[in-house]
Each structure stands twice: as structure tokens, then as C-alpha cells.
N, C-alpha and C positions, 0 to 999 in steps of 0.2 A: 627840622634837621639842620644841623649846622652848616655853614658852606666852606668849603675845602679852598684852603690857599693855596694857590699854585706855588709848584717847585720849580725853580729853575735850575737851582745849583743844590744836588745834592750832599749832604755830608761825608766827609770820606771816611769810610768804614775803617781805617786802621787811625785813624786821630778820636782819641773818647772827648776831645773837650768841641770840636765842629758840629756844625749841627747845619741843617736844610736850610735852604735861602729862596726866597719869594722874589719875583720881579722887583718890586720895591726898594727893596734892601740891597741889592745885587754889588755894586758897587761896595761898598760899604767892607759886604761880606767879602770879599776877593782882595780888600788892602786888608783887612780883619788877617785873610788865613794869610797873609805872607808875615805879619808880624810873628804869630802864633808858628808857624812852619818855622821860623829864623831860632828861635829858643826851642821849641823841641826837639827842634835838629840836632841842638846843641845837648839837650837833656837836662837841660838848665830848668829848672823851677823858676814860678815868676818872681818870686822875689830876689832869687842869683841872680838870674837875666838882669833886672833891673839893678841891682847894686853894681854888677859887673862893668855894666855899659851904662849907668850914670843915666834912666830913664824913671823918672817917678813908678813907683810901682801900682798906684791907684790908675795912672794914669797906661800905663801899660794893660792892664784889667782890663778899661773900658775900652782901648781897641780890639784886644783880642776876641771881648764879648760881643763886640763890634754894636757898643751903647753909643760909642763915639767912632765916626769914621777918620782913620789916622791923616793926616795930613800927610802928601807926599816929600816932606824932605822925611816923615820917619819911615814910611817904606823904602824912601831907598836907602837910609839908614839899617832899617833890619834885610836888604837884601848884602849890603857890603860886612855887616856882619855877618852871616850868614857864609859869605864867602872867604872871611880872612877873620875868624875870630880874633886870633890873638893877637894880632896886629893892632884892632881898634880896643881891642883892652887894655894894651902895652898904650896907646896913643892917650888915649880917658886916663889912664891913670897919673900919668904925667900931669896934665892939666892943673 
């Protein structure tokens, strides 16, 4: 019989792309959903998200799949977009 990985953090039943989190990963998974939450929010597809706000979109992938755990200047990155979209689009596109 297989042994059951514990949940800590379960998925949230209205996001299709989250899934369950194990103590292990925990971390990981909670900078993962705030990336993932900044773009959905937005209704952005990852590839929009990523052209829009100038973020690799391989690299956008693997946080959200949380393969890679984001580094905190991009969480707080996708929390100020998240709060002022157009603002940091209007700002990235200048650049």
C-alpha cells in the first residue's frame, strides 16, 4: 500500500491550474500561488502576462508550477502588479 503524502495546503477549488501542497514544498507553493493569483487576476494568459510585464515566459511557467521557487523581488513584483496593472505596463513599456 502506498503511503499518503500529507496536505498541508490544499488547492483552491476555484483556480484549475493549483493543486495540494505537502509540508515540503510549502514555501515554494504560497510564492508559486501569488505569482499565478497576479495573472489570473488579471485574466491574462501566460504568455500575455509575460510579454506584457517583460517576464520570460518559461520562466514564469516554472514558478507558477512552482518547479522553481520565485525569488522574492518577483513576488513582490507580481503583488504590485497585481495592484496597479497598468501602471507597471505603462512603466516596462517605456524601458
Amino acid at each position: 500500500m502506498a503511503k499518503k503524502r500529507p496536505i498541508v495546503l490544499r488547492a483552491d477549488p476555484g483556480d484549475a491550474e493549483d493543486f495540494d501542497v505537502g509540508p515540503d514544498a510549502m514555501e515554494r507553493a504560497v510564492k508559486s500561488r501569488i505569482v499565478r493569483m497576479a495573472r489570473t487576476g488579471l485574466g491574462l494568459s501566460q504568455e500575455e502576462f509575460a510579454r506584457r510585464f517583460k517576464v520570460p515566459v518559461g520562466t514564469l511557467r516554472d514558478w507558477e508550477q512552482a518547479r522553481v521557487t520565485p525569488p522574492d523581488f518577483a513576488v513582490a513584483y507580481a503583488r504590485v502588479i497585481a495592484a496597479m496593472p497598468e501602471k507597471v505596463a505603462e512603466i516596462v513599456d517605456v524601458a
